[in-house]
DRENFI-314869 format. One record per residue: residue in one letter; residue number from 1; x, y, z of N, C-alpha, C in turn; chain. Coordinates in nm, 4 decimals, padded with zeros to 6 digits. Each point is the difference from the previous one (the first is absolute). Layout:
N
- A|NUM|X|Y|Z|X|Y|Z|X|Y|Z|A
...
This chain:
168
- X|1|-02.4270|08.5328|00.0228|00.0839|-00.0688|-00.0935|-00.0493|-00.1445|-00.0143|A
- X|2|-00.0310|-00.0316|-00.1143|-00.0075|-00.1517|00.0076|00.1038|-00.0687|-00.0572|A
- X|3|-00.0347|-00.1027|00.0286|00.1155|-00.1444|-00.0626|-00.0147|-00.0475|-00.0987|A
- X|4|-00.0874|-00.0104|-00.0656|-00.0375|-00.0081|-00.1538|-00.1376|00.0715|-00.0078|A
- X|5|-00.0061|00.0675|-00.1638|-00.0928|00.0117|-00.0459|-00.0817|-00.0505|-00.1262|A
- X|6|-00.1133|00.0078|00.0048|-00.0440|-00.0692|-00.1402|-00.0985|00.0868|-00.0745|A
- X|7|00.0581|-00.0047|-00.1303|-00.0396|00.1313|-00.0926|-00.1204|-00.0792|-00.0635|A
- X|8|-00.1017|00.0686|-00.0119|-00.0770|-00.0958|-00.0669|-00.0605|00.1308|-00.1271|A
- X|9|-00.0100|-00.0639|-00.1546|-00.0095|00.1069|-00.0997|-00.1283|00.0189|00.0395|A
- X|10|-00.0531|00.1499|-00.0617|-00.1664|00.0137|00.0705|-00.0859|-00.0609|-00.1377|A
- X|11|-00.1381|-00.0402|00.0707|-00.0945|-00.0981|-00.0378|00.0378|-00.1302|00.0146|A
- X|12|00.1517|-00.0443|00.0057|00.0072|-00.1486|-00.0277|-00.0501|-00.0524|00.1504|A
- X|13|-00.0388|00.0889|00.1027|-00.0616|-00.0918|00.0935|-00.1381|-00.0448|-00.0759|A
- X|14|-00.0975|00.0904|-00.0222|-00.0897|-00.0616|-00.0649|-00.0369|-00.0913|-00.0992|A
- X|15|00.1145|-00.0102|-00.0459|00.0688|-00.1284|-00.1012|-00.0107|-00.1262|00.0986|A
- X|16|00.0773|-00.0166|00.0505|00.0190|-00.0961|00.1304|-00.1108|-00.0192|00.0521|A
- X|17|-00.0867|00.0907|00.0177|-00.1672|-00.0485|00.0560|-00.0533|-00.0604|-00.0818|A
- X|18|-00.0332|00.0278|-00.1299|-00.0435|-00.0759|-00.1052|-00.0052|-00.1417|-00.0386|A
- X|19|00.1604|-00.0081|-00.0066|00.0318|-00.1204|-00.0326|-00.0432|-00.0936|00.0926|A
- X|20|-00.0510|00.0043|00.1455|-00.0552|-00.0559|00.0957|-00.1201|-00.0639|-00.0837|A
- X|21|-00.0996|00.0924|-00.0743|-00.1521|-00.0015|00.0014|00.0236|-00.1091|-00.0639|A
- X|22|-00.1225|-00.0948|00.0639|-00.0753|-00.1239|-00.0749|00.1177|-00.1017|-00.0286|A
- X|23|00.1176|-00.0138|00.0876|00.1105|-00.0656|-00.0294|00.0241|-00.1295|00.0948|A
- X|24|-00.0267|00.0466|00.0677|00.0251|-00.1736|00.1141|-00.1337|-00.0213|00.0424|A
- X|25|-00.0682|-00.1195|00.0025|-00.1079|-00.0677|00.0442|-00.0427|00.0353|00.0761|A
- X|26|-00.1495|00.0278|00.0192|00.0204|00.0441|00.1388|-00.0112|-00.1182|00.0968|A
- X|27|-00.0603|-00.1336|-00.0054|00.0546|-00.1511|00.0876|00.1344|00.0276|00.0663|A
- X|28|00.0962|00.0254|-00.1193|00.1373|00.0458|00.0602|00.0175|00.1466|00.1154|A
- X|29|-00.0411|00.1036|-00.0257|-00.0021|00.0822|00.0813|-00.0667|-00.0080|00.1847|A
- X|30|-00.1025|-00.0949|-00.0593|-00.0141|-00.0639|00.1121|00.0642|-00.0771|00.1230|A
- X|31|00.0600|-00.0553|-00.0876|00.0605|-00.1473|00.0448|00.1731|00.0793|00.0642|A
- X|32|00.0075|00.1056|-00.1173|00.1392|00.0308|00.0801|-00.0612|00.1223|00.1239|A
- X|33|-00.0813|00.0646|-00.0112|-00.0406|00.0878|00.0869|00.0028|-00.1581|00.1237|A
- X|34|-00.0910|-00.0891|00.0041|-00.0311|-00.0933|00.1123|00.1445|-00.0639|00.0918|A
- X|35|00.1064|00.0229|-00.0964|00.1284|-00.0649|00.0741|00.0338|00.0708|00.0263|A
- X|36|-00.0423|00.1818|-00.0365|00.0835|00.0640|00.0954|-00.0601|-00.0050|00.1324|A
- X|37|-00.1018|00.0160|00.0292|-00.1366|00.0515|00.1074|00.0511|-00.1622|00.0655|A
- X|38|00.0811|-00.1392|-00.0550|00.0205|-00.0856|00.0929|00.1205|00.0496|00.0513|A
- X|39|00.1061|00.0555|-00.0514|00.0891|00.0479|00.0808|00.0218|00.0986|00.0778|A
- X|40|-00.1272|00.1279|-00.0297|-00.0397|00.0779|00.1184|00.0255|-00.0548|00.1338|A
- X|41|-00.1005|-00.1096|-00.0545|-00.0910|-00.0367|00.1324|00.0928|-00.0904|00.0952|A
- X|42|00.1134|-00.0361|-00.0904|00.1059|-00.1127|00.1136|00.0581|00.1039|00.0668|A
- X|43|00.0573|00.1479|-00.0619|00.0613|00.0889|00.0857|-00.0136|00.0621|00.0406|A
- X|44|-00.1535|00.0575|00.0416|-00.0829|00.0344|00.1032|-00.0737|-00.0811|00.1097|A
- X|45|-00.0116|00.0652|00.1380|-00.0711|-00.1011|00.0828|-00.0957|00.0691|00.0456|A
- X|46|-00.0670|00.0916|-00.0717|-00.1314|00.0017|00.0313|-00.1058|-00.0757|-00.0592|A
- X|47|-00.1369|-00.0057|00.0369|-00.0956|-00.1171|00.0377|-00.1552|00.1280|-00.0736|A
- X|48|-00.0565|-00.0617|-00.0909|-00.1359|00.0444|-00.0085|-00.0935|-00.0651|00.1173|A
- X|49|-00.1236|00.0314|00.0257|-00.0906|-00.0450|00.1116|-00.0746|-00.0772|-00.0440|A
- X|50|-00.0068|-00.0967|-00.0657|-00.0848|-00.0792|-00.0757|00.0112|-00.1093|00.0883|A
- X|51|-00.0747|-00.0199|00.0560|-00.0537|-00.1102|00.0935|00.0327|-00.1650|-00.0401|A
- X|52|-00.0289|-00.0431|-00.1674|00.0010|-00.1260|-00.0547|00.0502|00.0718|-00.1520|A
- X|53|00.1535|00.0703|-00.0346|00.0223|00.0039|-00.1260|-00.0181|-00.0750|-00.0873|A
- X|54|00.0183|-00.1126|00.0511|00.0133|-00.1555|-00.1313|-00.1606|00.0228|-00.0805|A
- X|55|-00.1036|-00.0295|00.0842|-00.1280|-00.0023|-00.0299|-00.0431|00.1560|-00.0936|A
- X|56|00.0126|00.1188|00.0792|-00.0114|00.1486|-00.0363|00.0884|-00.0300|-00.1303|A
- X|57|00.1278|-00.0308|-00.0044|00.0334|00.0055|-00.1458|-00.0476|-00.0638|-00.0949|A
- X|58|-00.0223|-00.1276|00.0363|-00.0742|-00.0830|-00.1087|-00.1436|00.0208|-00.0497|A
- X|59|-00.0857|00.1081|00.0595|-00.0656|00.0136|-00.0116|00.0134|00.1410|-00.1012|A
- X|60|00.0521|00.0665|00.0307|00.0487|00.1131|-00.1124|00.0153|-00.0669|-00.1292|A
- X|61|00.1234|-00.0827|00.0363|00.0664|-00.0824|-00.1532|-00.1630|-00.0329|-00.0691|A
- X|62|-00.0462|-00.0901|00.0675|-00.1376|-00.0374|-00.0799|-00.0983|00.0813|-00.0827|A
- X|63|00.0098|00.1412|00.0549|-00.0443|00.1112|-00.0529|00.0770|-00.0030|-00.1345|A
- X|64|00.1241|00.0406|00.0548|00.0937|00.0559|-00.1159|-00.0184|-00.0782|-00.1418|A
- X|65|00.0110|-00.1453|00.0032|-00.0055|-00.0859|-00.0703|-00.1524|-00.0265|-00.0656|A
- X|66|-00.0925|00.0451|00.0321|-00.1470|00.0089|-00.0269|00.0114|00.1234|-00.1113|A
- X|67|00.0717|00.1137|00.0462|00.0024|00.1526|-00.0748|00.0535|-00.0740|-00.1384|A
- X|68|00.1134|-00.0629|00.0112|00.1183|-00.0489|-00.1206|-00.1160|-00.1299|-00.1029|A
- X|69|-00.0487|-00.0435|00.0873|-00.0559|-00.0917|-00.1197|-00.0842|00.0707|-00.0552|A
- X|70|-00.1075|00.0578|00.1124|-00.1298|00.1117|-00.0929|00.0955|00.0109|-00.1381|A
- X|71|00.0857|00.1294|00.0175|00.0540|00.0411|-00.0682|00.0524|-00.0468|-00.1453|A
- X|72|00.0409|-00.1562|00.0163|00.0839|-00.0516|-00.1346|-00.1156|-00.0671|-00.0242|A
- X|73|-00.1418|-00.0641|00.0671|-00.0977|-00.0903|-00.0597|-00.0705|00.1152|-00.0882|A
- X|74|00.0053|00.1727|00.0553|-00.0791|00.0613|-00.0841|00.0537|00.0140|-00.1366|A
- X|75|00.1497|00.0555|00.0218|00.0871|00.0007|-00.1521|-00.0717|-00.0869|-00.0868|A
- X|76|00.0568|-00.1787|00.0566|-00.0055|-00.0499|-00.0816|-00.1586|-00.0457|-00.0475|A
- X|77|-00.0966|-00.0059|00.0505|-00.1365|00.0467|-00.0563|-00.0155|00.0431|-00.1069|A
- X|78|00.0929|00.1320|-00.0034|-00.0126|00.1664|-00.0880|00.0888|-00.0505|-00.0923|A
- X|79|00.0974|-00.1456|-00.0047|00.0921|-00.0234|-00.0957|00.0655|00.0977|-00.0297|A
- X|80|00.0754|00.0950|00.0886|00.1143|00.0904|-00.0062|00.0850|00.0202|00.0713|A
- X|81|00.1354|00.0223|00.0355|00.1138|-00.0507|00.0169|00.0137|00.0450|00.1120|A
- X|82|00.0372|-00.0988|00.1013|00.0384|00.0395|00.1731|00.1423|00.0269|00.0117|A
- X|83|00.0835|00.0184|-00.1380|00.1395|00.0374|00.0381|00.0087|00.1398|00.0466|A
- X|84|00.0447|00.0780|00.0634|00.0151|00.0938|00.0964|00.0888|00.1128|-00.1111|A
- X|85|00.0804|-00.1168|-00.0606|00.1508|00.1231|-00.0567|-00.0401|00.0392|-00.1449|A
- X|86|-00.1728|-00.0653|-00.0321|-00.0379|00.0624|-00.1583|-00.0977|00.0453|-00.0048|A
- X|87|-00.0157|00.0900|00.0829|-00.1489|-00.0102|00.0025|-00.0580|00.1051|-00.1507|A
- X|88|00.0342|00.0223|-00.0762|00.0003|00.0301|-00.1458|-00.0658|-00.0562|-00.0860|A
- X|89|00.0201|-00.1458|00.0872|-00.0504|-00.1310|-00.0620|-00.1517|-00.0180|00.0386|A
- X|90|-00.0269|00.0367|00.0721|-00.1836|00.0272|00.0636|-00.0726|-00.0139|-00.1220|A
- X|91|-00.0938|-00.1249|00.0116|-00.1263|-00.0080|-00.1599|-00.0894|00.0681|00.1478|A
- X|92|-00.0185|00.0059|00.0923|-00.1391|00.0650|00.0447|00.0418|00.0584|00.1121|A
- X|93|-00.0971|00.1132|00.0317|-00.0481|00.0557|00.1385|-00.0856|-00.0911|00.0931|A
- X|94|00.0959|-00.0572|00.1461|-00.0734|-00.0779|00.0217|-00.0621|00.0714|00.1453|A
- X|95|-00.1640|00.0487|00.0227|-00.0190|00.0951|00.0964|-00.0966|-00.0773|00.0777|A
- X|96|-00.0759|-00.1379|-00.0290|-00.0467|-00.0942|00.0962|00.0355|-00.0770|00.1139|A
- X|97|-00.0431|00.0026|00.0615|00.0465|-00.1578|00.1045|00.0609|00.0922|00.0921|A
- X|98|00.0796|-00.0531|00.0692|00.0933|00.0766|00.0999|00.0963|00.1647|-00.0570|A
- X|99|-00.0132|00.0320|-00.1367|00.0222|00.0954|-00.0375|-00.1041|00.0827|00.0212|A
- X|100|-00.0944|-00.0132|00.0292|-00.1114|00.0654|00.0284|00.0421|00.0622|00.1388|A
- X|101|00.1268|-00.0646|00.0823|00.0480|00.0541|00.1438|00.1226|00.0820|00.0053|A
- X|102|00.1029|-00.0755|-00.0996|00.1115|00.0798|-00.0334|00.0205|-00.0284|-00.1220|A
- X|103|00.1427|00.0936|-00.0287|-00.0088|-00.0110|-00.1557|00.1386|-00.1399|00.0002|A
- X|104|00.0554|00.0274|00.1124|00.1055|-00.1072|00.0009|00.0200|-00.0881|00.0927|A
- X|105|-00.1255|-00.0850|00.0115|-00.0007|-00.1414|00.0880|00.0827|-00.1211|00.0400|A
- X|106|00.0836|-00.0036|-00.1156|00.1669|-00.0448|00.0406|00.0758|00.0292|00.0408|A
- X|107|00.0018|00.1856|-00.0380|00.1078|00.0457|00.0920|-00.0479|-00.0087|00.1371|A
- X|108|-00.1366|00.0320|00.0037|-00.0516|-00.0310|00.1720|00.0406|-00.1253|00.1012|A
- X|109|-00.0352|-00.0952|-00.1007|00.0263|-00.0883|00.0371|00.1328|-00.0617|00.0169|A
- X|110|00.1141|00.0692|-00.0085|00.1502|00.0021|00.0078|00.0115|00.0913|00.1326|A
- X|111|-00.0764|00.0752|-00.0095|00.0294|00.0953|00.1068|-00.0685|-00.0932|00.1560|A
- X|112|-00.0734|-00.0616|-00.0167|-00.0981|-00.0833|00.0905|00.1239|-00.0865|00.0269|A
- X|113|00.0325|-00.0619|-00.1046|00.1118|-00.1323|00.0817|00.1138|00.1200|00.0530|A
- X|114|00.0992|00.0583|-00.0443|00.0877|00.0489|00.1030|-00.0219|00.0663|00.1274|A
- X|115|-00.1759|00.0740|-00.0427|-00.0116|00.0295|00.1658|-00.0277|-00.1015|00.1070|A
- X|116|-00.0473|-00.1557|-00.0489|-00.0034|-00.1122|00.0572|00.1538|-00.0220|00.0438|A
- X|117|00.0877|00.0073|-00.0940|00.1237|-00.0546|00.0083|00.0508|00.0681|00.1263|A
- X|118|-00.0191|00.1314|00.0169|00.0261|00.1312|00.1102|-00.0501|-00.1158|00.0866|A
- X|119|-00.1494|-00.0259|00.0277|-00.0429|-00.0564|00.1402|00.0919|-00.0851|00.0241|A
- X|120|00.0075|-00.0784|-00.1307|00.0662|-00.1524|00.0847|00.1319|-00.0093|00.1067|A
- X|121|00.0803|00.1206|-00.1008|00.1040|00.0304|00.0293|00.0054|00.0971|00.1501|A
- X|122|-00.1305|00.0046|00.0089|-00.0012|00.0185|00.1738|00.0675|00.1715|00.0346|A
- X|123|00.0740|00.0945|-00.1260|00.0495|00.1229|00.0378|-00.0520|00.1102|-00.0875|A
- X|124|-00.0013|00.0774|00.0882|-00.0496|00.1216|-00.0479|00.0933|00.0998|-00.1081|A
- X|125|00.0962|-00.0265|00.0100|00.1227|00.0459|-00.1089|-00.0387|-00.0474|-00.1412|A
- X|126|-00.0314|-00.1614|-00.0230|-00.0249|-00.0163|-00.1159|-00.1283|00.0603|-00.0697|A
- X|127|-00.0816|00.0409|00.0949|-00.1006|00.1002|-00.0831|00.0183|00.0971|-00.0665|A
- X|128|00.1166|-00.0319|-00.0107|00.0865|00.1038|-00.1037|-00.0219|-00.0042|-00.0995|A
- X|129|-00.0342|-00.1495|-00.0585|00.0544|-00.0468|-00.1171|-00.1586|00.0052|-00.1173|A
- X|130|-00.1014|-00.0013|00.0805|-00.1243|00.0243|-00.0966|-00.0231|00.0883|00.0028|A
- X|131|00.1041|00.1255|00.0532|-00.0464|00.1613|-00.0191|00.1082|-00.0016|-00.1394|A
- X|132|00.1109|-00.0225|00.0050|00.0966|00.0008|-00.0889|-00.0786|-00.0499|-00.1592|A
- X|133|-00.0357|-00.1171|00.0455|-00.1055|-00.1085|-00.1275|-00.0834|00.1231|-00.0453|A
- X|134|-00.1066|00.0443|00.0590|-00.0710|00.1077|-00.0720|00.0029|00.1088|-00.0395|A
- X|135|00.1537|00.0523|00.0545|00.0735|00.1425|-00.0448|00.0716|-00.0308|-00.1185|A
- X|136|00.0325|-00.1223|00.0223|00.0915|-00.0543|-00.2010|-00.1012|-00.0437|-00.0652|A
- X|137|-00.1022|-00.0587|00.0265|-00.0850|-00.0201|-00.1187|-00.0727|00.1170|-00.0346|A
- X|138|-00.0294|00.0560|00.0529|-00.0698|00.1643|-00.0545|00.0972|00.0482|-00.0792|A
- X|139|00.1645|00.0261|00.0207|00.0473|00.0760|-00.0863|00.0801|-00.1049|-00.0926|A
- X|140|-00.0014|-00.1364|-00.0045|00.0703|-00.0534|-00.1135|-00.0679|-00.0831|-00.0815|A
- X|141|-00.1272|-00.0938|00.0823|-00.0558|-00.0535|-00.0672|-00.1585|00.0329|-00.0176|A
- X|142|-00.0827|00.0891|00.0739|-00.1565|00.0021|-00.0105|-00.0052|00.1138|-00.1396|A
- X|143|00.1126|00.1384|00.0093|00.0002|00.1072|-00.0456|-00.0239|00.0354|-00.1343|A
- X|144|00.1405|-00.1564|-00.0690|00.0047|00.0023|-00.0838|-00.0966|-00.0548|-00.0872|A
- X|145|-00.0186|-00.1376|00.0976|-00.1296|-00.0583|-00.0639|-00.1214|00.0701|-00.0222|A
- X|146|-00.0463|00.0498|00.0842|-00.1104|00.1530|-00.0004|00.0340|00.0924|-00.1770|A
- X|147|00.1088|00.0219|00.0162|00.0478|00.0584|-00.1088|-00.0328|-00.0669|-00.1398|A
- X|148|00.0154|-00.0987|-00.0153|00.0101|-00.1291|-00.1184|-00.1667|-00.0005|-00.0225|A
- X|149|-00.1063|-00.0444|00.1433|-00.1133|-00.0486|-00.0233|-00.0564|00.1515|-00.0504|A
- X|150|-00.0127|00.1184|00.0326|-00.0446|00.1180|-00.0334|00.0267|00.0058|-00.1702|A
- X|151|00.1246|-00.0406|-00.0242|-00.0179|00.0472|-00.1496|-00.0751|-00.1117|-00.1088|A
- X|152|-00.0135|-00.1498|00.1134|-00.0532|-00.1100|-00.0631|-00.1212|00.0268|-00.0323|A
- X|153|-00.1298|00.0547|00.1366|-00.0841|00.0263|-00.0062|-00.0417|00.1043|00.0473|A
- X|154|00.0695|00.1284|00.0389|-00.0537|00.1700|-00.0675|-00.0611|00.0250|00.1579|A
- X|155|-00.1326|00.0589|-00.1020|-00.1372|-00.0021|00.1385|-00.0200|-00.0728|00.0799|A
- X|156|-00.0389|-00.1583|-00.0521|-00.0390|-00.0654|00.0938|00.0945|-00.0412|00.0796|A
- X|157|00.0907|-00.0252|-00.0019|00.1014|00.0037|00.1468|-00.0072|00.1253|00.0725|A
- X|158|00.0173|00.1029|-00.0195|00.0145|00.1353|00.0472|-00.1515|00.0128|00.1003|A
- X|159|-00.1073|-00.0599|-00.0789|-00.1097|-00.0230|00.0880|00.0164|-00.0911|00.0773|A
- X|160|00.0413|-00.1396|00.0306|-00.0109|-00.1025|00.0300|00.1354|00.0453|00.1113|A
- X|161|00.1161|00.1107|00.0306|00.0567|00.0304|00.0852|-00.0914|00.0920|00.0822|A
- X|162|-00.0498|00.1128|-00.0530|-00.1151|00.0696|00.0728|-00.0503|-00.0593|00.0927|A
- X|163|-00.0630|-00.1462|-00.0143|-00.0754|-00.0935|00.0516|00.0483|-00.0981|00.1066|A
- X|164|00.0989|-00.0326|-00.0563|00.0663|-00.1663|00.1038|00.1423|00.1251|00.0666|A
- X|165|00.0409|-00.0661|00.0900|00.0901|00.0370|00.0808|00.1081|-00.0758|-00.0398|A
- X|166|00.1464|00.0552|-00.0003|00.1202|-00.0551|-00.0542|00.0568|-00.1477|00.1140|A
- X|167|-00.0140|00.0117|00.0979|-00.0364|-00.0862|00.1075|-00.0911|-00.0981|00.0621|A
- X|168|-00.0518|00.1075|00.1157|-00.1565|-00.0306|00.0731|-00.0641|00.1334|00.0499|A
């Protein structure tokens, strides 16, 4: 017996997934994923083994932040749009430079600072939070975009996924 139930009409879950895609920033998804992984970490007391976190993290971050500029110095090179939520808006395929490693070097590089953020934060719980980061950007924000650039440019994306890895 339960205590309440909730009827939900069928498909409108997949409705509800939708409306997710390409909708909140992903800076923002970040940033709220990062305050949660800080409040993990106050209400857990376990300890990663990292000898000098401060240093080990900052040294990640530096990574991370290397991936993110590659990334927007190549856009803007290619003079086409680093907004995340249009990508519709794409004047080019940009498959040089650090795209030559992944296809999404910002998102990498987002993923680099929260797993830094994990070190700093000294717990192993918040490594939660850049598994979470790359399980929502695959299904709300890489997917769709994938979706958008394929019909922008056909083949050559479809080749240019063949090729680069959605990651690393």
């Amino acid at each position: 017996m339960y205590l309440f139930q909730i009827v939900v009409p069928r498909g409108s879950s997949i409705a509800l997934m939708k409306v997710l895609e390409n909708k909140i920033p992903p800076p923002i998804v970040g940033l709220l994923i990062a305050a949660a992984m800080w409040g993990l970490a106050r209400i857990t007391a376990a300890t990663l083994a990292v000898p000098d976190p401060v240093f080990a993290a900052s040294a990640v971050a530096l990574v991370g932040i290397g991936f993110d500029i590659a990334g927007i110095v190549s856009f803007r090179l290619a003079k086409t749009t680093v907004n995340p939520l249009r990508p519709e808006k794409a004047t080019a395929l940009v498959t040089s430079g650090i795209y030559r490693i992944t296809r999404n070097p910002m998102y990498v590089g987002m993923l680099l600072l929260l797993m830094a953020w994990a070190i700093y934060l000294n717990s192993p719980w918040a490594l939660i939070g850049p598994l979470v980061f790359v399980l929502y950007m695959n299904r709300f924000q890489i997917g769709p975009e994938e979706k958008a650039l394929e019909a922008l440019f056909g083949d050559d994306f479809i080749d240019y996924k063949r090729r680069v890895r959605r990651w690393l």
